[in-house]
C-alpha positions as CSV (number, residue, x, y, z in Angstrom):
1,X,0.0,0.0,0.0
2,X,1.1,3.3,-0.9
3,X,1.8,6.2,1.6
4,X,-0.6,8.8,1.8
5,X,0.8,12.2,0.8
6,X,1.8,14.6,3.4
7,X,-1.6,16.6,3.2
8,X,0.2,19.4,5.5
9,X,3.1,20.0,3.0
10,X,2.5,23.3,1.2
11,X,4.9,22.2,-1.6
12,X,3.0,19.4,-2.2
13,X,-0.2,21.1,-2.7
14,X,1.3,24.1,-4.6
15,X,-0.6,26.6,-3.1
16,X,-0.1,30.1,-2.0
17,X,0.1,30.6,1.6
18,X,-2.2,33.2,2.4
19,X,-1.6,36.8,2.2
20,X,-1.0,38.0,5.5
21,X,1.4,39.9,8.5
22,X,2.4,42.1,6.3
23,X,2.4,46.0,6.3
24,X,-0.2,47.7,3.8
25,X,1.3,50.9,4.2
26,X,5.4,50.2,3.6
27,X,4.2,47.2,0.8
28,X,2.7,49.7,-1.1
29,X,5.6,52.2,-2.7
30,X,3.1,53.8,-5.2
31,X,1.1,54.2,-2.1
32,X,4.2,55.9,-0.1
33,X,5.8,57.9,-2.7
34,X,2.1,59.5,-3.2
35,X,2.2,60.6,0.7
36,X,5.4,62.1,0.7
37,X,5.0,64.1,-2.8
38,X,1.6,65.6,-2.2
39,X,3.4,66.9,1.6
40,X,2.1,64.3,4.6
41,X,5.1,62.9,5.7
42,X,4.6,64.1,8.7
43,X,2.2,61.0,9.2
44,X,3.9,58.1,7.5
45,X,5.2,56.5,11.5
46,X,1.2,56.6,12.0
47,X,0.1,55.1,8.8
48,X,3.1,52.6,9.3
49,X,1.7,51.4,12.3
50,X,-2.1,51.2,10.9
51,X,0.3,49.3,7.6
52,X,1.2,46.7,10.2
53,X,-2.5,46.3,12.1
54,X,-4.2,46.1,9.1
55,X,-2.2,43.7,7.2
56,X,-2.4,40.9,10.6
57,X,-4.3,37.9,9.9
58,X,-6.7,39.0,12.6
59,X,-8.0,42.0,11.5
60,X,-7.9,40.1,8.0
61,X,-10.5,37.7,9.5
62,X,-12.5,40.6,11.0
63,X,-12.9,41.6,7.4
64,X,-14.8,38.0,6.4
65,X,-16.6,37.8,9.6
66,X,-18.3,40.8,9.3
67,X,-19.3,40.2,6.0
68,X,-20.2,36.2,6.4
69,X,-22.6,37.4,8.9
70,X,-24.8,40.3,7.9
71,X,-26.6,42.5,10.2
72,X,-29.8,41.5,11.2
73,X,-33.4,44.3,11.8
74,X,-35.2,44.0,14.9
75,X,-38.0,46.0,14.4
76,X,-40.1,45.1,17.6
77,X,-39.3,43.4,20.7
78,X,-41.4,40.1,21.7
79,X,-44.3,42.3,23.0
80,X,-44.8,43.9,19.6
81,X,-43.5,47.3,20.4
82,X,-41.3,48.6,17.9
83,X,-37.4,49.0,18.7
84,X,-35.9,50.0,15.1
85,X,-32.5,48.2,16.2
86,X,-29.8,46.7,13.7
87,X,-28.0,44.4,15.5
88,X,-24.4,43.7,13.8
89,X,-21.6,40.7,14.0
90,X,-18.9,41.8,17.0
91,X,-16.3,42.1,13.8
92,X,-17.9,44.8,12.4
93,X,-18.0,46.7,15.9
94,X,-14.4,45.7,16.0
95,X,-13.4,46.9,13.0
96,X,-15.7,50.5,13.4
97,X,-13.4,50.3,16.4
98,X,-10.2,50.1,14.6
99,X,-11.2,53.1,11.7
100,X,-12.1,55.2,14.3
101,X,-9.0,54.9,16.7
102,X,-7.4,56.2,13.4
103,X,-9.3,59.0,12.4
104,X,-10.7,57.7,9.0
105,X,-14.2,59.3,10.0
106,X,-12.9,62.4,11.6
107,X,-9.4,63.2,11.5
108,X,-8.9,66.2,8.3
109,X,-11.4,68.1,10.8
110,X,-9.6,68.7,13.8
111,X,-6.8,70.4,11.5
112,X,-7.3,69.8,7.2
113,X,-5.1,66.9,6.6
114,X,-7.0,65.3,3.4
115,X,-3.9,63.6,2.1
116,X,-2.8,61.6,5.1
117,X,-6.4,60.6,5.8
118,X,-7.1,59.5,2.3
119,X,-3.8,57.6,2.6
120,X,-5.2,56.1,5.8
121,X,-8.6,55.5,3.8
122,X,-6.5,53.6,1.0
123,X,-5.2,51.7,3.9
124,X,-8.5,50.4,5.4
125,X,-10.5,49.5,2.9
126,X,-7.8,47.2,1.9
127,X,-9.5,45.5,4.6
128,X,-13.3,45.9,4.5
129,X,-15.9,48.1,3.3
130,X,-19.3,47.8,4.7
131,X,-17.6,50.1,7.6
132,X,-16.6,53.1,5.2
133,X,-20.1,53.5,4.7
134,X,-20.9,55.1,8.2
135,X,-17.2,56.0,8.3
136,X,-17.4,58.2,5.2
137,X,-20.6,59.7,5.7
138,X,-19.8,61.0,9.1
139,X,-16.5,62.4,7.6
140,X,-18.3,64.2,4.9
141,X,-21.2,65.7,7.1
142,X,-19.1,67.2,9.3
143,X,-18.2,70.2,7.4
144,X,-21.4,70.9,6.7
145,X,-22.1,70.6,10.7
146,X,-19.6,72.7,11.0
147,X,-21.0,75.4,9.1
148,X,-24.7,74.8,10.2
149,X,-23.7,74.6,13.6
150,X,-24.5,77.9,14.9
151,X,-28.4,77.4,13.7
152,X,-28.9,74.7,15.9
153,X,-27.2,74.7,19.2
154,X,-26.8,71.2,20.1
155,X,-24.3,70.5,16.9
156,X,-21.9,72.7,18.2
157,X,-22.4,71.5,21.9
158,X,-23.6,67.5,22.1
159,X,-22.4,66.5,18.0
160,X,-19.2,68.0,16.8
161,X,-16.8,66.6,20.0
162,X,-18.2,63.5,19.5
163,X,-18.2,63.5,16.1
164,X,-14.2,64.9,16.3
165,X,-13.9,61.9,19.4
166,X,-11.5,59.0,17.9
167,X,-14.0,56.9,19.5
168,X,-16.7,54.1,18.6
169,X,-19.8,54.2,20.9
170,X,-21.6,51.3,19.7
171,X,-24.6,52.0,22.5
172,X,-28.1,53.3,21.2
173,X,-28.7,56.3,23.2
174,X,-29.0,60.0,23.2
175,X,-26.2,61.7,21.5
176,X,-25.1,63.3,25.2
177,X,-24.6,60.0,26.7
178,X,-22.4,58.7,24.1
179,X,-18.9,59.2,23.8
180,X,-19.0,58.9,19.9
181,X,-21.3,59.6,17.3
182,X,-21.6,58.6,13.8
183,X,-23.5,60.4,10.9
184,X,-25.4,59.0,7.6
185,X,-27.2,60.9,5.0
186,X,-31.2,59.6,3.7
187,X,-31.6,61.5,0.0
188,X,-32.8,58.7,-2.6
189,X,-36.9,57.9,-2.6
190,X,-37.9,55.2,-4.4
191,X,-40.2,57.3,-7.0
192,X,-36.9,59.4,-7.7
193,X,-33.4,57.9,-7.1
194,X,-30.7,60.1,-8.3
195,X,-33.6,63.1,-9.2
196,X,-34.3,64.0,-5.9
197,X,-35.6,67.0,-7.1
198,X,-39.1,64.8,-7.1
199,X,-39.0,63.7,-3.5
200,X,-42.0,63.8,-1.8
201,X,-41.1,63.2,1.7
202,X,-43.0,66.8,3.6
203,X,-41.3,68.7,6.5
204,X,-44.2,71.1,8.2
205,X,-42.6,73.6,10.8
206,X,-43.4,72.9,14.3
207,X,-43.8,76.8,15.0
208,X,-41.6,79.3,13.2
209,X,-40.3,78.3,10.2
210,X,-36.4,78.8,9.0
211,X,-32.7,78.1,9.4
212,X,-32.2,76.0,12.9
213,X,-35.8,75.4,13.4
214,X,-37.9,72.3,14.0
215,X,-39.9,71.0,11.6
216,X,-42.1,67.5,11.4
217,X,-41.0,65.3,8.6
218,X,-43.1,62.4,7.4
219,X,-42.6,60.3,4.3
220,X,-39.7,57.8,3.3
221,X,-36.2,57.1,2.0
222,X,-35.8,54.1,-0.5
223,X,-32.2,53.7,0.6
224,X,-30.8,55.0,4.0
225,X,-27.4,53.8,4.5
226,X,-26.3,53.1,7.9
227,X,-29.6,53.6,10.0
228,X,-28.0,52.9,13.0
229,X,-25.9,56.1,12.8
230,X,-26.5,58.5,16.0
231,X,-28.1,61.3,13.0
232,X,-28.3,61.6,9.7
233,X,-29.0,64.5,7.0
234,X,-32.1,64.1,5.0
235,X,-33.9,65.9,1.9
236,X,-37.6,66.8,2.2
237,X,-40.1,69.1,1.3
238,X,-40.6,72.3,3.3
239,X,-42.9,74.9,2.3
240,X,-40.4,76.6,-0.1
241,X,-38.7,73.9,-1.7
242,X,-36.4,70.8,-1.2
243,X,-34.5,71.7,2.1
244,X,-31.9,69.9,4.2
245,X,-32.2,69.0,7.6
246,X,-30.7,67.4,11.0
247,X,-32.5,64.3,11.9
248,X,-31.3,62.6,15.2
249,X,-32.3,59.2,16.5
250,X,-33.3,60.5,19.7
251,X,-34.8,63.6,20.4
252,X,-33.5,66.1,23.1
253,X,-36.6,65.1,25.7
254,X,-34.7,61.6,25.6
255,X,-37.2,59.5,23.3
256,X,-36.8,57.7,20.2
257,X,-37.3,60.0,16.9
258,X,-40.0,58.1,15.0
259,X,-37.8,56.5,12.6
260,X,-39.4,53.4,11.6
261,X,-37.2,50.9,9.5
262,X,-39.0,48.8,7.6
263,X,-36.4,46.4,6.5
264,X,-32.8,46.0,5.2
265,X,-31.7,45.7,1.1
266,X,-30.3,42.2,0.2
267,X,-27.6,43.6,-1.6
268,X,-25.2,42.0,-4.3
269,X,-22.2,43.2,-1.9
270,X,-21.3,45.5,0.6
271,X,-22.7,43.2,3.2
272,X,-21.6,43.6,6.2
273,X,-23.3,47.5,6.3
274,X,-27.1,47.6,6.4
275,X,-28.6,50.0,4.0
276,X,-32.3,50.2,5.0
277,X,-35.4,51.3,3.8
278,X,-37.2,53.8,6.5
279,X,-40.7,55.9,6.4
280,X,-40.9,59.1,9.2
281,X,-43.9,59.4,10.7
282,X,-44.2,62.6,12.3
283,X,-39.9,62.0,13.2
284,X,-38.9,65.7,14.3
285,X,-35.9,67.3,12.0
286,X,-34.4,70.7,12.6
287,X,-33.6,72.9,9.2
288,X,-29.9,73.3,7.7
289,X,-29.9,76.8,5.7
290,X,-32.8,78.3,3.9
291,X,-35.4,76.5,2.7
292,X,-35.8,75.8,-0.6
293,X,-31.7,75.2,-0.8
294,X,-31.3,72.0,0.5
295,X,-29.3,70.4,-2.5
296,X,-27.0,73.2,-2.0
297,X,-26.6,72.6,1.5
298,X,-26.2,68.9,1.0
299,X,-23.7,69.2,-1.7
300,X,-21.0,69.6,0.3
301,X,-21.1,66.4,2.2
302,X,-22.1,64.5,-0.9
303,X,-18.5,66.3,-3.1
304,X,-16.7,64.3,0.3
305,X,-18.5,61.5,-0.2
306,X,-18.1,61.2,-4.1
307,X,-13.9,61.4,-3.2
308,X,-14.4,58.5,-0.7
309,X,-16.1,56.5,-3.9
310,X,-12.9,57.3,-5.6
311,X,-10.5,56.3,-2.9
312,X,-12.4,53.2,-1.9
313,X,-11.8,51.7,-5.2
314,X,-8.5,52.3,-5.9
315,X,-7.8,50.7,-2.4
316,X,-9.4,47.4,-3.7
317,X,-7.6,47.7,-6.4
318,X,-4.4,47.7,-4.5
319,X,-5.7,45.0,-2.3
320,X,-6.9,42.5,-5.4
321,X,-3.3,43.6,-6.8
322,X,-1.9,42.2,-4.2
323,X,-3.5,39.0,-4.0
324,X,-3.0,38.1,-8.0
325,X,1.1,39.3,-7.5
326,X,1.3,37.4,-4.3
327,X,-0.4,34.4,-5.6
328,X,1.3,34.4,-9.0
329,X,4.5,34.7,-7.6
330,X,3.9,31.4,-5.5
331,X,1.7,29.3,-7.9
332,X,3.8,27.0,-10.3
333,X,2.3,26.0,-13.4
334,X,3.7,24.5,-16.8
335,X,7.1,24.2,-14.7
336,X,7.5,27.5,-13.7
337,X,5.8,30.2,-11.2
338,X,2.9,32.2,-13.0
339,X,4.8,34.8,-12.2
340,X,7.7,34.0,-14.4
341,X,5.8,33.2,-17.9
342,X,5.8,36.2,-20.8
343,X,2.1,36.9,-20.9
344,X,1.3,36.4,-17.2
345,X,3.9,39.1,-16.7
346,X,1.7,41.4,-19.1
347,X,-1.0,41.2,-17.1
348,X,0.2,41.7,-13.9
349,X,2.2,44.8,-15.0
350,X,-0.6,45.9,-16.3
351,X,-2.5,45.9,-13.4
352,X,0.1,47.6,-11.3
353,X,-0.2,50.3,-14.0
354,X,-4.0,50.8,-13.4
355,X,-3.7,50.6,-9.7
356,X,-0.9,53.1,-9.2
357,X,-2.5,55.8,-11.3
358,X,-5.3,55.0,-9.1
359,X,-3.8,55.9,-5.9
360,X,-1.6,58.7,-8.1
361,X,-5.3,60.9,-8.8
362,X,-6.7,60.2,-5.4
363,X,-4.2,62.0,-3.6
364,X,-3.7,64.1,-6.4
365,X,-7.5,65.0,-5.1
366,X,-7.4,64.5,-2.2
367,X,-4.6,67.3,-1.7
368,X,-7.3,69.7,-3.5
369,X,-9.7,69.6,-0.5
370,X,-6.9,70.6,1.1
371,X,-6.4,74.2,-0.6
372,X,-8.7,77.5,-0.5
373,X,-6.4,78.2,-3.6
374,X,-8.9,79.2,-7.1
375,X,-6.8,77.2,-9.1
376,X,-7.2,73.9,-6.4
377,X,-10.8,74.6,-6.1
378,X,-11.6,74.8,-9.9
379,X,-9.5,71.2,-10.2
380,X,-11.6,69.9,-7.7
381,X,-15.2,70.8,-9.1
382,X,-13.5,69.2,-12.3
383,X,-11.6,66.4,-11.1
384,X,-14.5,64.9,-8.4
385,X,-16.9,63.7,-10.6
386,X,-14.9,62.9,-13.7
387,X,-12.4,60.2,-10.9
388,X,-15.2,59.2,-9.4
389,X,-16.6,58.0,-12.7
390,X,-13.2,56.4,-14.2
391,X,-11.7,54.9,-11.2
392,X,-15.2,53.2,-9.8
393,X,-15.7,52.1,-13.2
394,X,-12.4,50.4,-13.9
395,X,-12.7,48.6,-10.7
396,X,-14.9,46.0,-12.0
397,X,-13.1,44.7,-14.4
398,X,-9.8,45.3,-12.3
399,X,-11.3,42.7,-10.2
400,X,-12.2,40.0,-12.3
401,X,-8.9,39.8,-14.2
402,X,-7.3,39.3,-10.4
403,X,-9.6,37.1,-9.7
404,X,-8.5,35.5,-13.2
405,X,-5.2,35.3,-11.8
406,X,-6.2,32.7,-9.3
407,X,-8.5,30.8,-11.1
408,X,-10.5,28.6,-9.1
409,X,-8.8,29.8,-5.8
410,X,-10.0,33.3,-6.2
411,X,-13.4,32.2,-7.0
412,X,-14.1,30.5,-3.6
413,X,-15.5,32.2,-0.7
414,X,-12.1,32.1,1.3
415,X,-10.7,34.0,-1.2
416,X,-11.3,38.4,-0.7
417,X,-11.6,38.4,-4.2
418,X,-15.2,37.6,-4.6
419,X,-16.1,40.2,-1.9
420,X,-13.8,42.8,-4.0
421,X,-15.9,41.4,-6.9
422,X,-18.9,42.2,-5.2
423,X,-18.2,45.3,-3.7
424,X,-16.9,46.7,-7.4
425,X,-20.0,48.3,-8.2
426,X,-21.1,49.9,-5.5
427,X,-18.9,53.1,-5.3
428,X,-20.2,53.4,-9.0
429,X,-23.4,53.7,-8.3
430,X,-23.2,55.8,-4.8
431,X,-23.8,58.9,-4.4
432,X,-24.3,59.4,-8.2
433,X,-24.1,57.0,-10.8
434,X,-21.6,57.1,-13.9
435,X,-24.0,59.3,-16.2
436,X,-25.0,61.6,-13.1
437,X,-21.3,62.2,-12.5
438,X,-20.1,63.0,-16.6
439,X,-23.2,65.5,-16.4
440,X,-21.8,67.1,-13.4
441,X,-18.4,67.0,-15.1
442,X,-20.2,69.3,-18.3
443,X,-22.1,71.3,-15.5
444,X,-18.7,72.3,-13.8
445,X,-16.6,72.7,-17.2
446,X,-19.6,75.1,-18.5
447,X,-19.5,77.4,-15.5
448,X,-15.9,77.4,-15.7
449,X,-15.0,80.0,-18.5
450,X,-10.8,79.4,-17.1
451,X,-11.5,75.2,-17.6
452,X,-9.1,75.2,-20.0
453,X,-6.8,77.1,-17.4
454,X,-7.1,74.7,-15.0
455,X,-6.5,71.2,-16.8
456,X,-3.6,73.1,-18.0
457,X,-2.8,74.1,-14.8
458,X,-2.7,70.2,-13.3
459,X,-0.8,69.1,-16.0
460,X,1.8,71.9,-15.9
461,X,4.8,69.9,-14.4
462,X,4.9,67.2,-16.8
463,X,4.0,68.9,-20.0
464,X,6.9,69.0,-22.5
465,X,7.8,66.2,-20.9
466,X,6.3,63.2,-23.2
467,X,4.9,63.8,-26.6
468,X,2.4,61.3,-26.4
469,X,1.2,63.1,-23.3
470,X,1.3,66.7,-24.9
471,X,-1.1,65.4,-27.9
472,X,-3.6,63.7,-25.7
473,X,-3.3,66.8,-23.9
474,X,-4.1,69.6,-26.9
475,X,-7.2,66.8,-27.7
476,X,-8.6,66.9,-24.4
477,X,-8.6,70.8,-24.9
478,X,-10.4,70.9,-27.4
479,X,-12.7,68.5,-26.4
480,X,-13.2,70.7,-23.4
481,X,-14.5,73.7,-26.0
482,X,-16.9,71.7,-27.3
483,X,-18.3,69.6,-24.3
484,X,-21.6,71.6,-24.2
485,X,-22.6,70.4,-27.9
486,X,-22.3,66.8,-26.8
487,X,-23.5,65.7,-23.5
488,X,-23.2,61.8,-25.5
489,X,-19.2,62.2,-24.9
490,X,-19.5,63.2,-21.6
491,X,-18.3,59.6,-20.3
492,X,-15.5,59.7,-23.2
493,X,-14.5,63.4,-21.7
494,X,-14.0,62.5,-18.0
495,X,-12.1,59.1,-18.8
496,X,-9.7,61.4,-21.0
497,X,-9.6,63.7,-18.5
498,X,-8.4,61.3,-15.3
499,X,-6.0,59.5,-18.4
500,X,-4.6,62.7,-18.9
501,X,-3.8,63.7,-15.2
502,X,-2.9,60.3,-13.9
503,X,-0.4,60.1,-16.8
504,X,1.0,63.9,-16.1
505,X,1.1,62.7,-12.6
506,X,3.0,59.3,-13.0
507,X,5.9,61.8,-15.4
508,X,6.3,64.1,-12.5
509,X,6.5,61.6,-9.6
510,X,6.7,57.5,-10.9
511,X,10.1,56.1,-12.1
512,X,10.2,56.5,-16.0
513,X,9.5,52.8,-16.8
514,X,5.8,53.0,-15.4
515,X,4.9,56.0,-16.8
516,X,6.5,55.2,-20.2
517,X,4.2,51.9,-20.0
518,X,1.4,54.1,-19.1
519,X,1.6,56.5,-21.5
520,X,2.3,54.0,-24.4
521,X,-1.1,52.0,-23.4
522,X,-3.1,54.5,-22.3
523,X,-2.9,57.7,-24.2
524,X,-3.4,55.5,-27.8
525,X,-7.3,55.8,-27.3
526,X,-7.9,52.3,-26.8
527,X,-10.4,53.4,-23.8
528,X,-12.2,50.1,-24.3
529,X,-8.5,47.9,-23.8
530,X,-8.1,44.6,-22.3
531,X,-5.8,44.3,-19.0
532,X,-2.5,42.6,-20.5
533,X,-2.1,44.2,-23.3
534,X,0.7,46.1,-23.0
535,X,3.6,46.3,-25.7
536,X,5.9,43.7,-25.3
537,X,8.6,46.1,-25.5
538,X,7.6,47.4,-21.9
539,X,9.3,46.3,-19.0
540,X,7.6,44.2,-16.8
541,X,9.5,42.6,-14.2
542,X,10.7,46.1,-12.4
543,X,7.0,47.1,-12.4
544,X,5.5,44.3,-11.3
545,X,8.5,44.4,-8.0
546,X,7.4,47.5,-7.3
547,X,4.2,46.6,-7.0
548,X,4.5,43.7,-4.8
549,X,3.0,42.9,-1.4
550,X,6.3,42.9,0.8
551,X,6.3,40.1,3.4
């Protein structure tokens, strides 16, 4: 009888052991370089130390707990009164825990640091991303709190120390018990979606009408992210238009706002966050601005919100990156690692491409919420939209050629990949789905008579610097003059223009043989390209190094 084989021997089974205990943050060169170019460096020894927590097998397993186990509504207790509860898996609590201690939802706030905190962004959702959701949305109201806050009292007093608090408070209680709060936003209806210009959801004043005031608010919200937030902002109807408003879970007498969920979305992904669908009957809200201006008011946290899409998926594409380098460079097949065969080689390097420019635009952006400069604030009302568009869009297929890379293994459930996979979309559609987000690109390169200016502006550094790069630059121009007569090219405009910064961007800062790859396969106007395409003449194997997950 023949021995059994050693079932234990790694060698034997020719896997990949898994990827894990390793830092995110030092791994990551694109990642580090961006930091230190766009003027954080002052935070790299804290984002080292998140690297090294959020790259441990344990957090790593907080991640697929907290998704294999989605939240669960209790809407009533056994006696049939209603409690409007979400209870949640202890991982996810764990890992609100872990964003918080860092800052993710608060940090830029106590003093404007958006570079270092979309670096620590990158970092976590690496890891999971059912908890940006309340994460993000707290980090994006609070600006708008901020500027609200001397209408109603309470936000300046009770909301914006906890809110600033690098604390989780998990309790469901009034805001003044709690030593953290967390923020979500209710705009979509289900008659409306994105045109919530149509919602129908009534605030009535409770008394004098106007900025800080009370008003009652009864209707619905066909997706409200988060509902166990500590308050949330919310669109309805007041008497002169579509306002904003600040609607707590509890009131300040102590009681329960009526907030009634009525249940949670089975989504495709994204589940370890409940998104919920909610009606308000006679709930109590208190007005943000003038009435009538609520989209204006609201704006602002959603611009925040639509760079979180952004940075969220260029961190999974680091992260599914990762796993296809990692596991290619382990896997043997045909006699040799993945890793070491021609075309293999192609499409890893090409992936490392996509993802560094990826991270290259975030912080790009990111560093433009960090200016009151004209010239930083026009790239921003450019920029926002169209990266939000391009990077949440490439994402998708991103993930599936990883997940290619590993075959069956990535197809599994104890692979990340499928939850990447799943979570692709998602950023896409939030806060403004692809065509909403070209439209808003024509909206803001309409009311900018100096748009011209300002592209030229971002891509000052490296012009001259590449040919290719100057071409695709005098076409994007003029593409710019004419983007008001055709609203059909809107989705060809912003994908040339986030080509056309993230290649003027990897000139200026990447080493010369990744943006020569990039601008040789991307500037060509193949928009519709296959990952591994690349020109054989393109060097691979130093791109592919760089991009590896260091263990």
């Amino acid at each position: 009888m023949s021995a059994e084989p050693d079932r234990a021997d790694p060698a034997a089974a020719n896997q990949a052991p898994p990827l894990e205990n390793y830092n995110l943050y030092s791994s990551d060169l694109a990642l580090s370089a961006g930091v230190e170019q766009h003027g954080a460096s002052w935070a790299v020894e804290s984002l080292k130390s998140f690297g090294e927590v959020a790259g441990t097998a344990q957090v790593i397993a907080l991640g697929q707990a907290a998704n294999r186990h989605p939240p669960e509504l209790r809407s009533h207790d056994r006696y049939g009164n209603r409690r409007d509860v979400v209870e949640f898996h202890p991982a996810y609590h764990e890992l609100m825990t872990l964003g918080c201690s860092v800052g993710v939802h608060s940090s830029p706030w106590a003093k404007p640091r958006p570079v270092a905190r979309a670096a620590m962004y990158l970092l976590f959702g690496q890891v999971e991303n059912g908890t940006q959701c309340p994460l993000t949305m707290t980090f994006a109201a609070t600006p708008v709190l901020a500027r609200h806050a001397g209408e109603v009292s309470t936000i300046g007093e009770s909301w914006l120390p906890r809110i600033h608090a690098r604390c989780y408070d998990r309790r469901f209680l009034p805001v003044e018990a709690k030593s953290g709060a967390t923020i979500g936003m209710g705009m979509t209806e289900k008659q409306g979606g994105s045109d919530v210009r149509s919602n129908r959801t009534q605030a009535t004043p409770l008394g004098m009408r106007g900025a800080g005031r009370a008003y009652r608010i009864d209707g619905h919200k066909w997706f409200f992210s988060a509902p166990m937030c500590d308050a949330f902002l919310i669109l309805a109807q007041a008497p002169s238009g579509l306002s904003c408003f600040f609607l707590p879970r509890f009131l300040p007498e102590g009681n329960v706002n009526a907030i009634q969920l009525q249940r949670l979305k089975e989504k495709l992904g994204n589940r370890s966050n409940a998104s919920a669908e909610v009606e308000f009957h006679g709930a109590t809200a208190w007005l943000l601005g003038d009435e009538g201006r609520g989209v204006s008011v609201i704006l602002e946290m959603v611009n925040y919100t639509r760079l979180d899409c952004a940075i969220g998926s260029a961190a999974l594409m680091r992260q599914a990156l990762a796993q296809a380098v990692h596991h290619a460079r382990h896997r043997m097949a045909f006699g040799r690692r993945l890793a070491e065969h021609a075309l293999m080689k192609n499409v890893l390097a090409d992936l490392a491409l996509e993802s560094e420019a990826a991270t290259a635009i975030v912080l790009r952006l990111a560093r433009a919420y960090d200016s009151e400069d004209a010239r930083e604030l026009a790239l921003r009302r450019l920029l926002t939209p169209a990266a939000k568009f391009w990077i949440c869009k490439r994402i998708a297929a991103f993930a599936q050629e990883a997940m290619e890379v590993l075959g069956g293994n990535g197809y599994v459930e104890e692979s990340i990949l499928p939850r990447i996979y799943r979570e692709a979309p998602l950023n896409s559609i939030w806060e403004g789905s692809g065509n909403v987000m070209c439209l808003d690109l024509l909206r803001a390169v309409g009311r900018d008579p100096e748009a011209v200016a300002t592209l030229e502006f971002a891509m000052a550094p490296a012009r001259g610097r590449d040919p290719r790069l100057d071409a695709f630059a005098k076409r994007l121009t003029d593409d710019f003059a004419s983007a008001q007569e055709n609203e059909a090219g809107a989705r060809r405009l912003a994908g040339r223009l986030v080509l056309a910064l993230q290649a003027a961007l990897l000139i200026e800062h990447a080493p010369s043989n990744v943006a020569e790859a990039f601008c040789d396969s991307r500037l060509a106007g193949a928009d519709g390209r296959v990952f591994g395409a690349l020109d054989v003449a393109s060097v691979c194997d130093p791109i592919i190094e760089r991009a590896a997950p260091a263990q």
